[in-house]
C-alpha positions, 0 to 999 in steps of 0.5 A: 773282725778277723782278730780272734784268728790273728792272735793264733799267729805267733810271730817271733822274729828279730827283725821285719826280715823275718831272719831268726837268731841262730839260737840252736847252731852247734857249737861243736868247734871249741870240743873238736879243738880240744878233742884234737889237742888231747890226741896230740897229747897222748901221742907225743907224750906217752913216754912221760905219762907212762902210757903204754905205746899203741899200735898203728892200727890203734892211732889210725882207728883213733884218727878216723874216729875223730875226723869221722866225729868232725865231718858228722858234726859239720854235716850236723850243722849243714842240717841246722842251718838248712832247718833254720832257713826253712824256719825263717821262710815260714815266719816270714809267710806267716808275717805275711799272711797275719798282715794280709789278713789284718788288712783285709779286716781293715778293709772289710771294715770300712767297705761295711762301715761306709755310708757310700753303695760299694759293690763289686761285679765281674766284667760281664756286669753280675754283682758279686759283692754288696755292702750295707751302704748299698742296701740302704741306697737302693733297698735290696739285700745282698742275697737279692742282687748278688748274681744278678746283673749290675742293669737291675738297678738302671733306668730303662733309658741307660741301659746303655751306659753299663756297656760304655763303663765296662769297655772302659774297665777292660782297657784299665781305665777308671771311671770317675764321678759319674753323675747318673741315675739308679733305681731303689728297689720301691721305683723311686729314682736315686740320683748318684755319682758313681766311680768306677775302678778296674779290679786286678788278680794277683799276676795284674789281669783285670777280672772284675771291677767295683763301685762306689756310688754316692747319693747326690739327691741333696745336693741336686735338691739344694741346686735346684732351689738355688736355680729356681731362686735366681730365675724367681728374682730375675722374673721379678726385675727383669730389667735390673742389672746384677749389681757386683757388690762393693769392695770390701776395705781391708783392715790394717793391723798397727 
């Protein structure tokens, strides 16, 4: 999921800096040194090559063309340099968003592949987010609840307990393994236990919170049968002292 828009990035980069090779400097320097030593050349050296003696005007045009040629290309290179800057700003923020978006596909893979309810609301307790976990737990669709408040899904006597778990939330905390209660969308109760964390913008304030609600239903049935098994046998023998059962030898290695 996300991996069609992903390969659309294309990062070219020598490093995880994001710092891109200065592939396209001028290299200007080695022709302005040979340009400079040609002009030496010709000015001290006429008398032997028999060239002809220019006048001033001509050496001071000439000069000015060659500091002229040497300023343009330092402001040239002023310019690459800016542009490769700017260049590898802009792979680094690409780098960063391909990241982003290959952890957020992550992410939205396994809240959808999670057997677990997660579902996100705003501190007012709307719900903004549901996964199929959630709808297999409690029988609605995504387009059923979100919207509505979270209390849709409490019984009628912890209705109360929605207004503790967001005090909480606002002041940061998290609530955890919560064992409670919820209603499925047939009327039957389904037996959770509900964690509760925070959820924060990108400058650190809380603006929502998300849950993760796990069925219990076995467990509880298990204990329950265990429970139900202990009073049985103490009905039975009311009078018989619960034996601890005798020491086991260890076995000695040779």
């Amino acid at each position: 999921m996300g991996g069609s828009s992903m390969d659309k990035v294309k990062i070219e980069t020598d490093g995880s800096d994001g710092h891109v090779p200065p592939t396209r400097k001028a290299r200007v320097f080695p022709w302005l040194v040979a340009g400079v030593a040609l002009l030496v050349a010709f000015v001290t050296g006429h008398e032997h090559a028999h060239i002809p003696v220019l006048s001033a005007r001509t050496y001071m045009a000439l000069a000015a063309f060659f500091l002229s040629a040497v300023l343009c290309a330092a402001i040239w290179r002023m310019i690459l340099r800016r542009q490769e800057k700017m260049e590898a700003g802009w792979r680094r923020k690409l780098k960063e968003m391909a990241d982003a978006q290959r952890d957020g596909a992550t992410l939205a893979a396994i809240v959808t592949s999670s057997d677990d309810a997660i579902v996100s609301k705003t501190l007012d307790g709307l719900i903004t987010s549901w996964n199929p976990g959630a709808e297999r737990m409690f029988g609605y669709t995504a387009a059923e609840v979100v919207g509505r408040p979270v209390t849709a899904l409490f019984p009628p006597e912890l209705l109360s307990e929605e207004a503790g778990i967001l005090d909480r939330i606002r002041r940061g905390e998290i609530v955890g393994h919560l064992d409670t209660v919820r209603c499925h969308k047939d009327g039957r109760r389904v037996d959770v236990s509900v964690t509760v964390s925070p959820v924060r913008d990108a400058h650190g304030v809380i603006v929502g919170a998300s849950k993760i609600a796990r069925d219990i239903g076995e467990r509880k049935r298990a204990a329950g049968e265990l429970e139900r098994h202990r009073l049985d046998l103490e009905a039975r023998w009311p009078n018989e002292p619960a034996k601890s059962p005798p020491p086991t030898a260890c076995w000695k290695g040779r």
